[in-house]
C-alpha positions as CSV (number, residue, x, y, z in Angstrom):
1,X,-62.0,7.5,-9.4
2,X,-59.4,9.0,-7.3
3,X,-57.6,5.7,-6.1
4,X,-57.3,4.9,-9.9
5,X,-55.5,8.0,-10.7
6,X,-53.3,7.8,-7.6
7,X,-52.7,4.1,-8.8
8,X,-51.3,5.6,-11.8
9,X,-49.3,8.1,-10.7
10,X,-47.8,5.6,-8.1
11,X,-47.2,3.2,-11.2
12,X,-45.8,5.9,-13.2
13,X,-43.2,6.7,-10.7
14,X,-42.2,3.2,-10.2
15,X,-41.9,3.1,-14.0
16,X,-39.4,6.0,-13.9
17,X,-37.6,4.9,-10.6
18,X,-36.8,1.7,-12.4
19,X,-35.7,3.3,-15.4
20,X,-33.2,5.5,-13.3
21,X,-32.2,2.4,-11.6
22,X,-31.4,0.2,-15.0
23,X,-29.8,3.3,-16.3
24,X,-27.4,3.8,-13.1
25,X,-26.8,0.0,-12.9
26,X,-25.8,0.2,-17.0
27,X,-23.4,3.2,-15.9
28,X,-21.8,0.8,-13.3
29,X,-21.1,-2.0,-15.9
30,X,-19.5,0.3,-17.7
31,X,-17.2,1.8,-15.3
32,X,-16.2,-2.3,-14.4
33,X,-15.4,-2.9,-18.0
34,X,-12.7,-0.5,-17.5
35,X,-11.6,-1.2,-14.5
36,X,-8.4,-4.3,-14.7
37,X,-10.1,-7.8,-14.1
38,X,-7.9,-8.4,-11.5
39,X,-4.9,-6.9,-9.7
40,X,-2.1,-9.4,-8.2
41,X,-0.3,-8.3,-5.3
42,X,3.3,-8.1,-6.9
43,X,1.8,-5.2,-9.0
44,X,0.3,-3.8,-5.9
45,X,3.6,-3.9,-4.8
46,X,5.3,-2.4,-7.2
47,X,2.8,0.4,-8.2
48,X,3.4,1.4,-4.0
49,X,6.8,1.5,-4.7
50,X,6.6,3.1,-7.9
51,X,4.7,5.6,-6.3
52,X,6.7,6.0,-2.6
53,X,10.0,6.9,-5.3
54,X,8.0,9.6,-7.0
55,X,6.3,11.2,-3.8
56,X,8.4,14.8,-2.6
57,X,7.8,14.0,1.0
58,X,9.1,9.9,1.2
59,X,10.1,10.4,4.9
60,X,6.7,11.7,6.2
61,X,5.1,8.9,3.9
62,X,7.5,6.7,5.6
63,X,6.5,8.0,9.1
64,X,3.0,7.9,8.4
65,X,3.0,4.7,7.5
66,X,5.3,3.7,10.4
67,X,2.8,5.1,12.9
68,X,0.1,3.7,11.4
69,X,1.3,0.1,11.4
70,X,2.5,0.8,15.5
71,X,-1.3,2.1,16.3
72,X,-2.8,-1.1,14.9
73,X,-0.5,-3.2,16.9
74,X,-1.0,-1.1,20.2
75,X,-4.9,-1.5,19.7
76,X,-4.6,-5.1,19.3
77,X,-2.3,-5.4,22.5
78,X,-4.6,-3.1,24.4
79,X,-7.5,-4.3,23.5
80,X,-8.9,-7.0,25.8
81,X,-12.2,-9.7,25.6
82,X,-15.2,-8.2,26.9
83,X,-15.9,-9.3,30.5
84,X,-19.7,-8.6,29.9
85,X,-21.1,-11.5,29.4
């Protein structure tokens, strides 16, 4: 009698997990709805520089950026094939 009621408990909580899961997944949908179907890269563009114009600090956004772009290129230089093998 015991393994029934543990069955039951076990498929309760399923029952209640999947309910919480169609209820997050129907939260999700709706938050995609709203989101733009797609975005092209000229608006990408132009939203950046949209933004960069209104930003207070443009030359430390600037910098920032700067580095950023001459730390990926350093790591790729630097970084060499794995002699491991």
């Amino acid at each position: 009698m015991n393994d029934r009621a543990s069955e039951s408990d076990i498929e309760r909580r399923l029952t209640a997990l999947e309910a919480a899961s169609d209820a997050r997944r129907a939260e999700l949908r709706a938050v995609l709805d709203d989101l733009p179907a797609a975005l092209s890269r000229r608006a990408l563009v132009r939203a950046a520089a949209v933004d960069l114009r209104r930003a207070p600090g443009k030359v430390d956004v600037v910098r920032r950026g700067a580095n950023k772009v001459a730390r990926t290129v350093r790591a790729g230089v630097v970084r060499r094939p794995s002699t491991d093998r």
